[in-house]
N, C-alpha and C positions, 0 to 999 in steps of 0.2 A: 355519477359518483366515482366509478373507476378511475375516468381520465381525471377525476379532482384528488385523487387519490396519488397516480403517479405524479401531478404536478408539485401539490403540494411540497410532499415529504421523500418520495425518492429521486426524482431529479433523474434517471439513469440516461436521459436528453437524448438515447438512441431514436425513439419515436417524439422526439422535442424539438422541431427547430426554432434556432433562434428569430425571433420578431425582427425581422431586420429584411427590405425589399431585396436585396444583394443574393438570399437565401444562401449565407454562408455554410459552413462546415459545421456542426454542434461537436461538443467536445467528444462525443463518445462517434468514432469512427468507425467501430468492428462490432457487429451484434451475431449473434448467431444464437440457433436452440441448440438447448442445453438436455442431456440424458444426465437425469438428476437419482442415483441411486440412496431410498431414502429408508434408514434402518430403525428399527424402534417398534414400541410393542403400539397396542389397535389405535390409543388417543390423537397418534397422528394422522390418522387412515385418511382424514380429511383430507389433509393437503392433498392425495390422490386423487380424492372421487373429486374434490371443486376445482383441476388445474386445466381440466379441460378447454383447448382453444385459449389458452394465456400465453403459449410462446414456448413453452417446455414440456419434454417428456420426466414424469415423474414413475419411481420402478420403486415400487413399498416393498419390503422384506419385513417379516416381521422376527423383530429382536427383541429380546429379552434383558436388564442387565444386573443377572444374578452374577456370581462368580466365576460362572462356568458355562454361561448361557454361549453357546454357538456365535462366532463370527462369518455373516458371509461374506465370500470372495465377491469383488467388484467383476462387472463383465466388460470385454474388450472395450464395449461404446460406450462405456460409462465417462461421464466428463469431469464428474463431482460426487462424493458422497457426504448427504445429509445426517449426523447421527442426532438421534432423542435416546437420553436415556433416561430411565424413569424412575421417579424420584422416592419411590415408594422402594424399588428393588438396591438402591444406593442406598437406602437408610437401613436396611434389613441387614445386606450386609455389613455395613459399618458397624452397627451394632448388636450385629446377630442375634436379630428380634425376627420372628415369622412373621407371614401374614396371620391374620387381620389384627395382632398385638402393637406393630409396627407401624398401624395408623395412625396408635392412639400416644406414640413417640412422643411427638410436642407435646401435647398435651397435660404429658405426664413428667415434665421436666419440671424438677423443684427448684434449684440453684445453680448461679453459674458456672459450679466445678462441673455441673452433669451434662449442660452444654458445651463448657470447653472439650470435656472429654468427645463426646460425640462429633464435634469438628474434626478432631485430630483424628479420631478414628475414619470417618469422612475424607478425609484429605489423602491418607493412605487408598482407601478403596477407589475414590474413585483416580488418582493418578494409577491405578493396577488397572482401571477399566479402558485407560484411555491409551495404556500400553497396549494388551489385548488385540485392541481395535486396528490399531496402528503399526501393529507387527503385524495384521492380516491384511491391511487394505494399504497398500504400498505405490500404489500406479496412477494415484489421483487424487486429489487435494481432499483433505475431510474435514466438514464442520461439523462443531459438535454446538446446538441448540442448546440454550438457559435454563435450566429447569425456572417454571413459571413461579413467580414470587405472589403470595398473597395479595389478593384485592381488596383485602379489607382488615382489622386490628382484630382478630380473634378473641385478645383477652378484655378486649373493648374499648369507647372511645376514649377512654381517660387515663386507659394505660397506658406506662411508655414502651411505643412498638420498638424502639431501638435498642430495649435492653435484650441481654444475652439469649433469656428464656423465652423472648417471645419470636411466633414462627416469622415473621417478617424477617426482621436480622437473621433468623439462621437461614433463610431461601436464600439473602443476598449474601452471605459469608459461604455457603453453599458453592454459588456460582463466582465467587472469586478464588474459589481452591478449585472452582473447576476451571476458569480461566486460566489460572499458573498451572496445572497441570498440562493445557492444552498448548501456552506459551510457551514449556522445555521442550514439546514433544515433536520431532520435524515433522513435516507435514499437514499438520495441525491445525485447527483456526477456530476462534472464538465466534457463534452467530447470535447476538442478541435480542432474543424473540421478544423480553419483556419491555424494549423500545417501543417493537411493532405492536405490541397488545395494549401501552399505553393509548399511541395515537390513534390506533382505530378504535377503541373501546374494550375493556375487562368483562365488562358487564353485558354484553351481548356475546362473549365467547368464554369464558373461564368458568369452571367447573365446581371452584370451591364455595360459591352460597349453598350449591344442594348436597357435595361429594367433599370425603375428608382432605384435610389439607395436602396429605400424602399424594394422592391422586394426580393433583397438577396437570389438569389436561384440559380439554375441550367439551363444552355440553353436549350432552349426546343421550338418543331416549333409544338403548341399546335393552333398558329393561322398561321398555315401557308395554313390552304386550307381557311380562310379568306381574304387570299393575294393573289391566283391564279389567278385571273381574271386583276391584273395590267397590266399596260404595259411590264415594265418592271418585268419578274415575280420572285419571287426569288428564290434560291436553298436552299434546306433542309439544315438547319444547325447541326441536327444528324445526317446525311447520311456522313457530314465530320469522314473521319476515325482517326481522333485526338480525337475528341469528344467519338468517341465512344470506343476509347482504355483507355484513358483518366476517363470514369465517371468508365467504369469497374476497374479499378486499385484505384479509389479512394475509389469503394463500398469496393474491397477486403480490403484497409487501414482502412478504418472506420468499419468493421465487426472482423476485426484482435484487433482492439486497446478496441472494446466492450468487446472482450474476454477478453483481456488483464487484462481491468478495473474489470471483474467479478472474475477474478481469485485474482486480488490486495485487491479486500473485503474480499470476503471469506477467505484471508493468506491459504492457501490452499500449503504444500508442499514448504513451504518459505526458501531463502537461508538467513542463520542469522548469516554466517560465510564465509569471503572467506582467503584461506589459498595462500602466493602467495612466487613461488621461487623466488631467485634474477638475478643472472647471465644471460643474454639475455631474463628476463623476466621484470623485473620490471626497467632494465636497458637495454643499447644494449650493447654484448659482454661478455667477460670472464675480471673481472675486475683485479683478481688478476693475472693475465698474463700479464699484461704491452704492451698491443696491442697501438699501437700508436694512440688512439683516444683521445680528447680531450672530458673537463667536458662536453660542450653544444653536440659535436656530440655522446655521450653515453646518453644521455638524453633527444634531442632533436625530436619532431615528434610523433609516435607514444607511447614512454613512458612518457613522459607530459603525454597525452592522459589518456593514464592506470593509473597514478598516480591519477590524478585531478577524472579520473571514481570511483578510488579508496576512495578518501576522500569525494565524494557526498554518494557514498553507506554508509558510516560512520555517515554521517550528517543523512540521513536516521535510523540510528541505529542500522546499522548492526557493525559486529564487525570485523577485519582486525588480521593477524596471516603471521606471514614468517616463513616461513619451508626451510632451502640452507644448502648444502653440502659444511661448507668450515670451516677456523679457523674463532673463533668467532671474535676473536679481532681486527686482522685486518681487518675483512670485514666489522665490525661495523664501522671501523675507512674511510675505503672506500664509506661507504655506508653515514655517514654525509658530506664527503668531496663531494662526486657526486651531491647531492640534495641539499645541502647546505641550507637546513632545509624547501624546500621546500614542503617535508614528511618528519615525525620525524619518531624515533623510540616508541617517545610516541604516535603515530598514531596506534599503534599496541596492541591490545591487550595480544599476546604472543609472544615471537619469540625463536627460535629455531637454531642455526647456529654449524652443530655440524657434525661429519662422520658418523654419527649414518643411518642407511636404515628410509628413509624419512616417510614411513609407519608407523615406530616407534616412529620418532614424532610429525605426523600428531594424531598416539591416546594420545600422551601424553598432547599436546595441546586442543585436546576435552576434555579428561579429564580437565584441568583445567580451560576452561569457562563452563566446563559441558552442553554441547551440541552433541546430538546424530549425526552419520554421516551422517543420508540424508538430514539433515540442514546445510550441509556442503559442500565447493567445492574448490578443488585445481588448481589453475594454475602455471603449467611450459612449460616450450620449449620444455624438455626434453622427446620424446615420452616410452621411457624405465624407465621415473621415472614414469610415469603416470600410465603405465602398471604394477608395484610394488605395489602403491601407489592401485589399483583400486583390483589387488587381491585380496591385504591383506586386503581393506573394501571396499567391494563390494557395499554399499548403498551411498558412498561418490560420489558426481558428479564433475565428473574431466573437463578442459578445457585446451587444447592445440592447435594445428593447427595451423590456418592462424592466427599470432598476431593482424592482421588487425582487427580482427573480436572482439577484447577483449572487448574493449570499450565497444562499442555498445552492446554487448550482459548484461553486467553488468548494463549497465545506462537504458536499454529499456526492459527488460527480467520483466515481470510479478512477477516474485519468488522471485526477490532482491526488490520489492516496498514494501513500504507500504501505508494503504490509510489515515494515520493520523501522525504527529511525535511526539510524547508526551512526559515532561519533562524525564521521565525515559530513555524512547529510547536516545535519545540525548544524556544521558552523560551515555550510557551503558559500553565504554572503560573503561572511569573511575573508574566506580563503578567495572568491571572486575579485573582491576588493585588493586585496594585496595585490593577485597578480596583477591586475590593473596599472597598480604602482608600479610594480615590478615592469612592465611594458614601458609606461614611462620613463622609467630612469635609464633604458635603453637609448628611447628617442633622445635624451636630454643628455647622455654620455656620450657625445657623437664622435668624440675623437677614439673611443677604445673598441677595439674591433670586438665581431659576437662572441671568439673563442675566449677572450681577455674575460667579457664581460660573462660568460656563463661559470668560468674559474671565479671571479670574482664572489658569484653567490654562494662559494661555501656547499655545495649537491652535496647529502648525505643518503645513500638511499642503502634501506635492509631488504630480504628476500623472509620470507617465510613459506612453508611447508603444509598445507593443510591437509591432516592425516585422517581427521573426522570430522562428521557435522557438528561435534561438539567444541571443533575450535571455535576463538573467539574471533576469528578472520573469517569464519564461513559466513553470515550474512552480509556484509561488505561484498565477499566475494559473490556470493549470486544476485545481491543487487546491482553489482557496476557489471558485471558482465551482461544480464537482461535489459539494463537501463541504456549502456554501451551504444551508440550508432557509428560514428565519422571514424574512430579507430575499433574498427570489430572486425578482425579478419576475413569470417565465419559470418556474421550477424546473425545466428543459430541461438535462439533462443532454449534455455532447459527449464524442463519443470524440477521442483525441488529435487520428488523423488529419484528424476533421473541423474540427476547431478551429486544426489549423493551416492548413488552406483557406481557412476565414473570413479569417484575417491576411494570407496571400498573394494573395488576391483582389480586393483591396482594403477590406477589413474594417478598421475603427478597433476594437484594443484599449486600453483604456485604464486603467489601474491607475495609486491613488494610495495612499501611505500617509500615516500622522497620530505626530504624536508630542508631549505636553506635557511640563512641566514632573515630571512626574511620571515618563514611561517612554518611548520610543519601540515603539509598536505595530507599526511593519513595514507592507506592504502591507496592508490593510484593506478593499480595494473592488478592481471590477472592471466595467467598461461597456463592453458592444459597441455599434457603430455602424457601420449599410450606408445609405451614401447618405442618404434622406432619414427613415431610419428607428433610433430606439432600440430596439434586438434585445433586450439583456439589461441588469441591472441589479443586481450584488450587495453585500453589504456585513458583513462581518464582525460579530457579533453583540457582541463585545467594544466596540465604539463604539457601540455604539446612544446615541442623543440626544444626540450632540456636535454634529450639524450638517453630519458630512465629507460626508452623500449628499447634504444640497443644493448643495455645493461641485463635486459629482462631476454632479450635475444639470445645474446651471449652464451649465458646461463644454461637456459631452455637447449640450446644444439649441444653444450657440454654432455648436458644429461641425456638425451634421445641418442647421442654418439654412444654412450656405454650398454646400448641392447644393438647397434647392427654400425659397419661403418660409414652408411651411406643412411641420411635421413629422409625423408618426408616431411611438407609441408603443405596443411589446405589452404586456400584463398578464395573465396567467393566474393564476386561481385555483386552488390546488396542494392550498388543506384546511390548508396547514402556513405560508403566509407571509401573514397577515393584518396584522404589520408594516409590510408597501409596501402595501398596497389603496389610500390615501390618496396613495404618494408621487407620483404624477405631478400629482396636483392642485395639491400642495401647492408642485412645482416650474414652475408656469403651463399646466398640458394643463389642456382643457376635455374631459369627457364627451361625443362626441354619440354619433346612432344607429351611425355607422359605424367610433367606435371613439375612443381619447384622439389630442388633436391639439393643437398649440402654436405661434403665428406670432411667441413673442417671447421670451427669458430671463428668467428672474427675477436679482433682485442677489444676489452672495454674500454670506453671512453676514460680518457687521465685525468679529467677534470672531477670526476665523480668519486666519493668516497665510498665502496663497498662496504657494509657489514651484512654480519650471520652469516657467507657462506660458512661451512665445514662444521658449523654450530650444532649441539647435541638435536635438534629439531629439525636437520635440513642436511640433504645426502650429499657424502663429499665430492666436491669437484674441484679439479685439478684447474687453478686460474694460471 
């Protein structure tokens, strides 16, 4: 039941290899235990006593969340903190109703003014709760747990659960103002228990058949040697073996999906590419054989599935590539007539359809969105291609086996999330494709030299300033710097909190974006600076050899010259950014024994158009 458990529904593929003799790489590469610090008052005590020998340590505090209820501090080894708060103590104060008045809340709502009122009141409290929390627990990622939503229609089967007054809608309007609140809040994170209470079952774990709706918690016979002297006496309701198979299968889903969400922060070993064959992979069958199947049954069932998996991971911002053994032409011509534009081919950011050994142009497709192979992962049917494919680049992560398994592993897999989608991500195809062009029209300009033709595209590129995590460049900025490899000075990964210390510290971030005649790229780069030192240095790989990093160099030694007159500069060598090994040189550091060092700027490049220096938002510098 367990191992049917993780197969099924959490996929987290670390203890999952893929069915495939070659015994590839599965997507999730880094697993470790997790010290899981988890706060909330006794209904979640469970998840302690049943996590035994699952893979993590679990550290229960018990919290309360009145107005004034105590925060504790997280301890050094803590990795995550868990919060429950409880839904009974959120309604009291919202509506400053005590116990046991407070249980009988729903119940006693007449009309929808009294529910609106009670949201809005709600909405306030608990964004106050999740301040509180988050102004004490500073040093490690927090989730904050759903309050559980009714298992069943209170006002009965005929009513409508979806109006205002009934507790069903106010649970789930409940946890979307506890979601926006946990959404503003940095460090923050949404954990969806009433997914996991779905799939394993309500009715073996939820408390509201026997306990008021308020309660919201787990069955538990805490009073049950208060009831042994009845007549009638009753029987332990945890000695039922549903129950107790039942909350264990639920701890393992909610300790599995903790992971999940800690690895989705961190982007930790992230897939930003999935490469997929055609022929009984993306469709069913050999299409240019002429097998007597029809559009809907070559498409119907599990390739929908794969498909629609395939265009969320895209909406996410990952990027999509077809790699197939056949003639271009007509497969192209196959391949609009089977979908019938269900997926384009502008859904792809490369494609490849050619007799060429698949290996061959799986590197030539990296090469062209410039993304290293273990950001990378092939799927086919074919076990002999995968085996080629996985020789020739050993760090690529392949996927075959049970097709069943596609979906899910793409949509739930930790390593295809991200935890923010940002204007950039979003139209990353896009902006893939143009550059594409943009390469092109190099090769096909062959009389005008590179400097002609980089003047040629018109470079606009702005600087900005991030002062807080409230700017609207902060998550761009900690996703391209974490997601960052081939240009990352450093390849120093930060967790949010610490990256918002750096800025409030007095840390220079500094993010610029670029945009030509061709497309605007969005934020592109990213430079930290302390005092008289260049910390970090990133740069989108979509710009590579336009010139923005020595625009962003430039800049960056302007500013670190006005605290001492001789700078600092870090460089680590990561194995994966031989891209920048050169860039400090090239931007006036000299090599000595004790490290790269710079007493002067180099000029920006004249092809490039600078704006926002000296701008009200960004510290003067003297160009």
């Amino acid at each position: 039941m367990r191992q049917f458990i993780r197969d099924v529904f959490y996929t987290s593929v670390a203890d999952k290899q893929v069915n495939l003799p070659l015994a590839p790489t599965p997507l999730a590469i880094d697993s470790r235990k997790l010290n899981i610090l988890l706060l909330g008052t006794c209904g979640v005590e469970i998840l302690a006593s049943r996590s035994a020998n699952i893979g993590h340590n679990i550290r229960h505090i018990l919290m309360g969340s009145e107005r004034h209820a105590s925060v504790p501090e997280p301890a050094s080894t803590d990795d995550v903190a868990v919060v429950n708060l409880t839904l009974r103590h959120i309604l009291a104060g919202a509506a400053n109703t005590p116990e046991p008045a407070v249980d009988m809340l729903f119940a006693r709502l007449q009309s929808d003014d009294d529910a609106r009122a009670l949201c809005d009141s709600a909405d306030d409290f608990i964004a106050m709760k999740v301040g509180q929390i988050a102004a004490k627990i500073t040093t490690v990622p927090i989730l904050f747990m759903s309050f559980f939503e009714p298992s069943f229609n209170y006002l009965g089967d005929l009513i409508d659960r979806s109006g205002m007054t009934s507790p069903s809608y106010l649970v789930r309007e409940l946890n979307r103002l506890l979601f926006d609140a946990v959404r503003k809040t940095s460090n923050c994170y949404f954990l969806d228990t009433n997914e996991i209470l779905n799939f394993v079952g309500r009715r073996h774990l939820q408390d509201d058949v026997l306990l008021s709706s308020s309660h919201a918690s787990f069955i538990n016979d805490w009073d049950f040697k208060l009831d042994a002297s009845r007549l009638n006496a009753p029987k332990a309701l945890v000695n039922l073996v549903t129950y107790e198979v039942a909350s264990r299968e639920y701890t393992l889903a909610l300790l599995a999906r903790v992971e999940a969400i800690v690895k989705i922060v961190a982007q930790r070993n992230p897939v930003k590419l999935i490469i997929v064959d055609l022929d009984d992979t993306l469709w069913r069958g050999v299409a240019a054989e002429g097998e007597s199947l029809s559009q809907s049954q070559r498409i119907e069932g599990w390739p929908i599935g794969l498909a629609e998996a395939l265009l969320f991971y895209k909406r996410r911002g990952g990027l999509l590539a077809i790699c197939s053994k056949n003639e271009a032409a007509p497969t192209i011509e196959r391949f609009n007539a089977i979908w019938a534009g269900a997926i384009t081919l502008d859904d792809f950011a490369s494609v490849r359809i050619n007799w060429h050994p698949k290996s061959q142009n799986i590197r030539e497709i990296m090469k062209e969105v410039n993304l290293l192979p273990g950001n990378c992962m092939f799927i086919d049917d074919n076990d002999r291609e995968l085996s080629e494919v996985k020789a020739a680049i050993p760090e690529i992560r392949c996927l075959g086996g049970n097709h069943y398994d596609w979906r899910r592993i793409i949509l739930r897999s930790a390593e295809t999330q991200v935890p923010v989608v940002t204007e950039e991500s979003a139209r990353r195809t896009e902006l893939v494709r143009v550059i594409s062009q943009r390469e092109a029209s190099v090769a096909a300009d062959g009389g005008a030299s590179r400097e002609e033709w980089l003047a040629s595209l018109q470079l606009q590129q702005s600087l900005f300033l991030i002062k807080t995590p409230g700017s609207k460049y902060f998550e761009r900025a900690f996703e391209l710097i974490n997601k960052t490899n081939q240009f990352n000075t450093t390849g120093k990964r930060w967790e949010k909190s610490e990256f918002e210390k750096f800025i409030s510290r007095g840390g220079y971030c500094i993010v610029s974006s670029l945009r030509d005649k061709l497309i605007d790229n969005g934020i592109i780069s990213v430079c930290l600076i302390k005092c008289e030192s260049i910390v970090q240095v990133v740069l989108s790989c979509r710009v590579f050899g336009l010139g923005a990093e020595l625009v962003v160099g430039a800049v960056a030694t302007r500013l670190a010259l006005k605290s001492q007159p001789q700078i600092h500069a870090e460089l680590v060598d990561t194995g994966k950014n031989a891209t920048c090994h050169d860039y400090f040189q090239r931007i006036g550091f000299s090599q000595t024994k004790a490290g790269l060092y710079a007493s002067a700027a180099t000029a920006l490049p004249a092809y490039i158009q600078i704006e926002n220096l000296g701008a009200s938002d960004f510290p003067p510098v003297q160009i």
